[in-house]
Z-matrix of the N, CA and C atoms (Angstrom, degrees):
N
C 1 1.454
C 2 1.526 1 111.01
N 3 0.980 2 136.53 1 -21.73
C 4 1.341 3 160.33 2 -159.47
C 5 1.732 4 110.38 3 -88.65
N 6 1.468 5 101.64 4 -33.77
C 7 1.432 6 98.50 5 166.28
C 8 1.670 7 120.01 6 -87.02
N 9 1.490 8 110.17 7 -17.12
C 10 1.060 9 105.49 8 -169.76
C 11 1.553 10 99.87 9 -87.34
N 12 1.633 11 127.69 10 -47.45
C 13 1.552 12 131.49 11 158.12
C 14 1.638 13 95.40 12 -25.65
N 15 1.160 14 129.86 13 -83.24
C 16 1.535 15 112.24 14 -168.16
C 17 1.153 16 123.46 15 -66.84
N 18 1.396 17 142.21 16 11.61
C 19 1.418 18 139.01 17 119.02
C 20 1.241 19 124.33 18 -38.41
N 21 1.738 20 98.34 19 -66.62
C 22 1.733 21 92.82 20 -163.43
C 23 1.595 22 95.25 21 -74.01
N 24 1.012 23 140.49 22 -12.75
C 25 1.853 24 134.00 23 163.02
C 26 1.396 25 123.84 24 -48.93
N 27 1.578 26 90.10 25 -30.54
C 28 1.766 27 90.79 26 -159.90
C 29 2.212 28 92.58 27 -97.25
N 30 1.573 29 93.45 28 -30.62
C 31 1.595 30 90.17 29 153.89
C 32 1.542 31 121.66 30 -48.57
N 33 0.826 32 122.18 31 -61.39
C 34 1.269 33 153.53 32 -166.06
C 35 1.964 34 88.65 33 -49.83
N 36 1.046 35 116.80 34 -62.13
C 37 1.121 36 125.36 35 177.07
C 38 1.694 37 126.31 36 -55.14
N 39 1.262 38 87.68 37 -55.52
C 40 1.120 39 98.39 38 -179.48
C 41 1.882 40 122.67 39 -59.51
N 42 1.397 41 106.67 40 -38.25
C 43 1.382 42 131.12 41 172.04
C 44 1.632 43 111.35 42 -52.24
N 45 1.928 44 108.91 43 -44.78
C 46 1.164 45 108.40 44 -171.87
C 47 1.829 46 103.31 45 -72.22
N 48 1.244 47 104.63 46 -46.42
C 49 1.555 48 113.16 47 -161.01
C 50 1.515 49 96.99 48 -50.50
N 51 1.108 50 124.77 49 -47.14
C 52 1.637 51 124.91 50 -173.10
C 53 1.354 52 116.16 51 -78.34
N 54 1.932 53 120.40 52 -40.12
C 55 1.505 54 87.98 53 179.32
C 56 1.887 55 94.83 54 -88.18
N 57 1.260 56 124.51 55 17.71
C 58 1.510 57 108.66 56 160.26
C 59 1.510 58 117.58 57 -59.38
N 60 1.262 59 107.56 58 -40.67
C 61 1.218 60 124.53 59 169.18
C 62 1.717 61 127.78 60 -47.46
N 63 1.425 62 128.17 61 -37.72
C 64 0.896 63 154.60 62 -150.13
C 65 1.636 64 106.83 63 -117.85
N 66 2.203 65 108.53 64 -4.60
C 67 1.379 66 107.84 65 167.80
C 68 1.898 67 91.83 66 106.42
N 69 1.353 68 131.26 67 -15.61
C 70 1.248 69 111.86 68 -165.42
C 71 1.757 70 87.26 69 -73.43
N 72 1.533 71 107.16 70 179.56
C 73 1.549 72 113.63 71 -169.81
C 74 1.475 73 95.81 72 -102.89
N 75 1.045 74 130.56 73 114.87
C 76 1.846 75 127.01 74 147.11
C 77 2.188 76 116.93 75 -6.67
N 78 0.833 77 86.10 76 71.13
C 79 1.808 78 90.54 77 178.49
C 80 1.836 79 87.05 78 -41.28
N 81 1.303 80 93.38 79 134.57
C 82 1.875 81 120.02 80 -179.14
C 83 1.605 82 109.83 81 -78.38
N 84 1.281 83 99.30 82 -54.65
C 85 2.065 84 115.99 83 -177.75
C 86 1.309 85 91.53 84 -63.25
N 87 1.497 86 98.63 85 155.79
C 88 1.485 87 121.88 86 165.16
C 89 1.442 88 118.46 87 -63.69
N 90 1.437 89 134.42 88 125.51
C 91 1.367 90 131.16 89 164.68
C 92 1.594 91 122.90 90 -29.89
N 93 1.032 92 130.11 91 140.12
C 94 1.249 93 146.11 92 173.26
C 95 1.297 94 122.03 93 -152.66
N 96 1.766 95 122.88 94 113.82
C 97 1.353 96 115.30 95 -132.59
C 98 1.900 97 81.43 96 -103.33
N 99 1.217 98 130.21 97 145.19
C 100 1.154 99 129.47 98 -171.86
C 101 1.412 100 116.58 99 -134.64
N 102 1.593 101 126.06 100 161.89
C 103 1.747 102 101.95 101 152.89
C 104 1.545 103 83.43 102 -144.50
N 105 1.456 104 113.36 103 124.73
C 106 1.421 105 119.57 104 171.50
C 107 1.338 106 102.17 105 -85.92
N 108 1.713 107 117.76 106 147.79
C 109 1.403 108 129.39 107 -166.67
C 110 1.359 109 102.83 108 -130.27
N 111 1.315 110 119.68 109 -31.56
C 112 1.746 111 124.44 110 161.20
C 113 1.503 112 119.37 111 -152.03
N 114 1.252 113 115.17 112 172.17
C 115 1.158 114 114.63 113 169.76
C 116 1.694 115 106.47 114 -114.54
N 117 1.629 116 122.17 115 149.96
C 118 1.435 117 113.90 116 -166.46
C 119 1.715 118 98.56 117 -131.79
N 120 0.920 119 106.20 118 116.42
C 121 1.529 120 106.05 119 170.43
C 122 1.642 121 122.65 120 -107.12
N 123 1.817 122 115.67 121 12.42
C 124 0.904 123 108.85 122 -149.76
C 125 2.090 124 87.60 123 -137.21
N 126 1.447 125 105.49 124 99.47
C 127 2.080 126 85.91 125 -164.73
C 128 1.685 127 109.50 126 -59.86
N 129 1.602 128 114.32 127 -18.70
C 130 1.898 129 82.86 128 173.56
C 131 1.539 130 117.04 129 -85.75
N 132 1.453 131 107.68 130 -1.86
C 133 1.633 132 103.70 131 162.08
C 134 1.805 133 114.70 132 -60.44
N 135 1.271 134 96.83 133 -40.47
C 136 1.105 135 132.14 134 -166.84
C 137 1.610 136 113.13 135 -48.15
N 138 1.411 137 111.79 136 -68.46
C 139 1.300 138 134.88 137 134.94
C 140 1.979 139 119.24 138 -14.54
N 141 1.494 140 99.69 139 -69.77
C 142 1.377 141 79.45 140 -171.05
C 143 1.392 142 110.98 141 -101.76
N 144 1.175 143 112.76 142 33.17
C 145 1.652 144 128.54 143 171.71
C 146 1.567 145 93.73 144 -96.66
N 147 1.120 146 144.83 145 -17.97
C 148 1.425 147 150.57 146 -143.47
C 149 1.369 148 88.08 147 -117.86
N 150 1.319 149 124.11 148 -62.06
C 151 1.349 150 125.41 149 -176.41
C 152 1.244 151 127.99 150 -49.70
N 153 1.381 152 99.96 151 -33.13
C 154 1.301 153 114.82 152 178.24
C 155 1.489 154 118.59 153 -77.39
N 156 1.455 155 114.75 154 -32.30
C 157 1.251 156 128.76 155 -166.81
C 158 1.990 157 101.75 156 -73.04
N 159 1.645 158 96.52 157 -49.73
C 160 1.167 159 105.42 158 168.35
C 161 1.287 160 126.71 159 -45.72
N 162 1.603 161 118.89 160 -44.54
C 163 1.544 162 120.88 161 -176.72
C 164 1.824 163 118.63 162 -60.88
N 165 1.883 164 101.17 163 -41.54
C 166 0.966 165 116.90 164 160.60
C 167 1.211 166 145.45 165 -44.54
N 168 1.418 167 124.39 166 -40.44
C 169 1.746 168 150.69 167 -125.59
C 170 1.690 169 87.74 168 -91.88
N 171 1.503 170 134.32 169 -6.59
C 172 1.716 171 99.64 170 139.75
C 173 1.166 172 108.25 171 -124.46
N 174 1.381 173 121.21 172 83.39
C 175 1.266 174 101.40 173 165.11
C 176 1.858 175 94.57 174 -139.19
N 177 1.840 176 90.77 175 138.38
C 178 1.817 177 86.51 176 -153.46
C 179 1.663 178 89.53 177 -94.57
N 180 1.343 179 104.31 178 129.62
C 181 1.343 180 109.09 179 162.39
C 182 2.047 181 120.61 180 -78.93
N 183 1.269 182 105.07 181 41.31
C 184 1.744 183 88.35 182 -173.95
C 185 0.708 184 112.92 183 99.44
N 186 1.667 185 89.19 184 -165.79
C 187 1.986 186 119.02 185 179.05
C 188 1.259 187 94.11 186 -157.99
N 189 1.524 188 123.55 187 146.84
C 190 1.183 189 127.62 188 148.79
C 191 1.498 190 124.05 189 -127.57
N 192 1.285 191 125.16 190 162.03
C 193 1.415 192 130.52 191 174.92
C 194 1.801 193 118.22 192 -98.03
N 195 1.456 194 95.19 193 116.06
C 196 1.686 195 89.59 194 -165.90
C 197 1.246 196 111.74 195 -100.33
N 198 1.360 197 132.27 196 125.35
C 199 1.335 198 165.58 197 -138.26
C 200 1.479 199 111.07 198 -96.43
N 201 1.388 200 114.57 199 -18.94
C 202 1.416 201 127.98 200 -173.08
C 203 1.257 202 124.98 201 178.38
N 204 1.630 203 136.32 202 139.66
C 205 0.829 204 155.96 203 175.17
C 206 1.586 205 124.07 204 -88.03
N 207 1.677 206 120.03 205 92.46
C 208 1.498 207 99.79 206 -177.55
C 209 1.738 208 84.87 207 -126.10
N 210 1.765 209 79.59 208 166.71
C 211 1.781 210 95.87 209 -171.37
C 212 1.379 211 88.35 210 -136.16
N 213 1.869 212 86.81 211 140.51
C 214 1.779 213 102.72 212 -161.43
C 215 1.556 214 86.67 213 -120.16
N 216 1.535 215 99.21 214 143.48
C 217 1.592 216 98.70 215 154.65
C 218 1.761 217 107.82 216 -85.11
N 219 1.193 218 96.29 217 157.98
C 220 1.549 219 111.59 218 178.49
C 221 1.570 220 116.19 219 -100.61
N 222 1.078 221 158.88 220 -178.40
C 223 1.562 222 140.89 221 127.94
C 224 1.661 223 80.30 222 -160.31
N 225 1.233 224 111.30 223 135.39
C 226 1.198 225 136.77 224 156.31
C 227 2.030 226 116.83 225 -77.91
N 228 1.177 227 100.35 226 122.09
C 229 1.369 228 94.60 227 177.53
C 230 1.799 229 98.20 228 -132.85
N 231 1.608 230 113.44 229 -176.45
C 232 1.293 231 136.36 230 -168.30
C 233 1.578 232 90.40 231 -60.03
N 234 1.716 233 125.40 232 -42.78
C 235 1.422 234 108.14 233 -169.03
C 236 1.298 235 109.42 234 -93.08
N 237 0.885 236 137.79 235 -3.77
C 238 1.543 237 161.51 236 172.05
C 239 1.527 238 124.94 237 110.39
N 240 1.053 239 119.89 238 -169.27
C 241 1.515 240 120.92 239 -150.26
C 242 1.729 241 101.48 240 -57.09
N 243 1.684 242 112.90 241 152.30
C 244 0.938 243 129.15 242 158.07
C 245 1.741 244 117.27 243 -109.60
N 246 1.297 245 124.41 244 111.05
C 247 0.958 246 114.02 245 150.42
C 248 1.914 247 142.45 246 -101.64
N 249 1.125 248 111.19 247 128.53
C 250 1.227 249 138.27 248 177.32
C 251 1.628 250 121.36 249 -66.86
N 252 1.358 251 125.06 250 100.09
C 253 1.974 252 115.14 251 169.15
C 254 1.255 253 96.90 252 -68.15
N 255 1.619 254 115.15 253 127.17
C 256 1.405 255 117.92 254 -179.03
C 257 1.593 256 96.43 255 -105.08
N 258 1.857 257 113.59 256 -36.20
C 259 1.416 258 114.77 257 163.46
C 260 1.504 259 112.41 258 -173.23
N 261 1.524 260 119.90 259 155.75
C 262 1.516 261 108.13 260 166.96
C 263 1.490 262 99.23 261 -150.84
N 264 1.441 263 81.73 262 138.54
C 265 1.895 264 112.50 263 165.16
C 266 1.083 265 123.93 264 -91.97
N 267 1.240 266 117.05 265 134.79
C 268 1.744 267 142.08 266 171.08
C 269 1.472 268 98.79 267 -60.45
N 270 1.257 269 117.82 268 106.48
C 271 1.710 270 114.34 269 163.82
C 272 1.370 271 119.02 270 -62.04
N 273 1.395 272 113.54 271 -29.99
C 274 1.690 273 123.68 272 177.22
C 275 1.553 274 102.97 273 -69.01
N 276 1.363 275 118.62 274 -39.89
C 277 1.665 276 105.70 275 -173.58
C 278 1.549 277 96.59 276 -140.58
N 279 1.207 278 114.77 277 79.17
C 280 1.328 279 113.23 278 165.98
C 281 1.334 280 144.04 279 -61.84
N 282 1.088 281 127.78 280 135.91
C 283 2.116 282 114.75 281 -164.26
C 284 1.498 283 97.41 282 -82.00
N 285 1.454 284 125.14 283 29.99
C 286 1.709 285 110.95 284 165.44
C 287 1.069 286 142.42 285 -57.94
């Protein structure tokens, strides 16, 4: 697992150094590579969202090859999150 963490790190890197370039800001916190699947505001959802996750937790969904890179703004509001396309790149033909 350890080789693949220092992939997606050195991704991770690589992504920042260029749109730093392009004006994005240097994120301060340490990387933490994630994929959110819901948001829960409710703890007995909470609960059997866990259960479920648990029943699951080996079962490998794949691999896929991702086609593009877009970066969303986020803002959380009272009705819940808004997200924003701020931009996305073609990994096959990139404007570098």
């Amino acid at each position: 697992m350890a080789i693949k963490e220092n992939r997606l790190l050195a991704l991770q890197k690589d992504l920042e150094d260029r749109m730093s370039v392009s004006g994005y800001p240097i994120e301060e916190r340490q990387f933490s590579g994630h994929l959110t699947l819901c948001r829960i505001k409710l703890f007995k959802a909470a609960k059997r969202i866990a259960a479920a996750v648990e029943q699951f937790k080996n079962v490998s969904l794949g691999t896929f090859k991702a086609e593009s890179v877009c970066v969303f703004k986020s803002e959380l509001t009272r009705e819940g999150p808004v997200y924003t396309l701020l931009s996305k790149t073609d990994l096959q033909n990139p404007k570098s």
